[in-house]
C-alpha positions as CSV (number, residue, x, y, z in Angstrom):
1,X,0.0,0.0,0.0
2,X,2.7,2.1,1.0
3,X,4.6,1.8,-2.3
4,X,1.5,1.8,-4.5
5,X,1.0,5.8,-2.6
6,X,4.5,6.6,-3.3
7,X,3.8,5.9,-7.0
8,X,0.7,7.5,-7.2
9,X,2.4,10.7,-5.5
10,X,6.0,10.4,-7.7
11,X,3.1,10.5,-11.1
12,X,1.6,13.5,-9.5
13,X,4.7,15.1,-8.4
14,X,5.9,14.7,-12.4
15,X,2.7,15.5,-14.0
16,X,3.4,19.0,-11.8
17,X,7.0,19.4,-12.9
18,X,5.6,18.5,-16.2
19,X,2.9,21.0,-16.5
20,X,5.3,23.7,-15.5
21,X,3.5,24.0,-12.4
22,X,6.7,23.6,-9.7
23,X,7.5,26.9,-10.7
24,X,4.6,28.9,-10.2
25,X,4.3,26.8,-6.7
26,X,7.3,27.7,-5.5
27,X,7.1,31.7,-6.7
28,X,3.8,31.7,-4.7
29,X,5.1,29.9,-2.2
30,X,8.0,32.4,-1.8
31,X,5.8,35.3,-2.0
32,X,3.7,33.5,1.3
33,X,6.2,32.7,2.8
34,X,9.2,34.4,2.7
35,X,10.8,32.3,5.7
36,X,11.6,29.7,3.3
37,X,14.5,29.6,1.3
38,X,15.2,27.9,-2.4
39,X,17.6,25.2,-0.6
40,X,14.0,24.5,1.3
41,X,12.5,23.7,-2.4
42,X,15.2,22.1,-3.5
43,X,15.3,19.5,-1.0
44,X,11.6,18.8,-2.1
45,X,12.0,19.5,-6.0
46,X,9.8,16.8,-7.7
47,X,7.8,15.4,-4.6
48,X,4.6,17.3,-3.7
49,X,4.5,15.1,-0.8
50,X,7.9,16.9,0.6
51,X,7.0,19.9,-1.0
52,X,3.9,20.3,1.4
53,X,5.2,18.8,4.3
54,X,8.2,20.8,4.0
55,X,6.1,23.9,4.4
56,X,4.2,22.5,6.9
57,X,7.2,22.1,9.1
58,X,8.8,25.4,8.3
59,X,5.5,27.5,9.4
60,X,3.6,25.3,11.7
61,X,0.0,25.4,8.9
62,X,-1.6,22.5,7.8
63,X,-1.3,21.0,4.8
64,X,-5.2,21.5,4.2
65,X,-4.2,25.2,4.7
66,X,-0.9,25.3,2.7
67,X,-3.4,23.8,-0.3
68,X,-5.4,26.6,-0.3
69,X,-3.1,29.1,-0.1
70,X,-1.5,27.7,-3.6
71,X,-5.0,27.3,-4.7
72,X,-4.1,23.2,-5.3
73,X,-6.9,21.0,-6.3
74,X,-6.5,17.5,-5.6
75,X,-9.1,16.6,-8.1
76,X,-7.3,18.1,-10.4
77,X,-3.7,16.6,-9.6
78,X,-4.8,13.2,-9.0
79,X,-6.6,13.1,-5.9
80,X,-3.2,13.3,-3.4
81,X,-4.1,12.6,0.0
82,X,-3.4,14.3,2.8
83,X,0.3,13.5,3.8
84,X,0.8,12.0,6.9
């Protein structure tokens, strides 16, 4: 189960980087919060999984939260789940 997520969230986190999407997450990211710093997204670059939980742990908001703020649809990224 636990590998079948990770592969579900690796095709998400490509279809992002695919899209040209990682980019204008990370500018809008920077522009909320300015706390973080590119090595931050770099550590994350390709994994929307890390890339939320990362700014989850940097500010203290939930991911539900972090989601809106970027304006992220699930639905529209292949249903991610909440990371845990």
């Amino acid at each position: 189960m636990a590998d079948e997520r990770k592969d579900i969230m690796d095709e998400q986190a490509q279809k992002a980087v695919d899209e040209g999407q990682w980019d204008r997450m990370v500018g809008k990211a920077k522009s909320l919060w300015g706390e973080l710093t590119d090595d931050d997204f770099m550590e994350a670059k390709g994994d929307m999984q890390s890339f939320f939980g990362m700014i989850e742990q940097k500010t203290g908001e939930t991911i539900q939260s972090i989601k809106e703020k970027l304006e992220w649809k699930d639905e529209e990224h292949g249903g991610m789940e909440k990371a845990e």
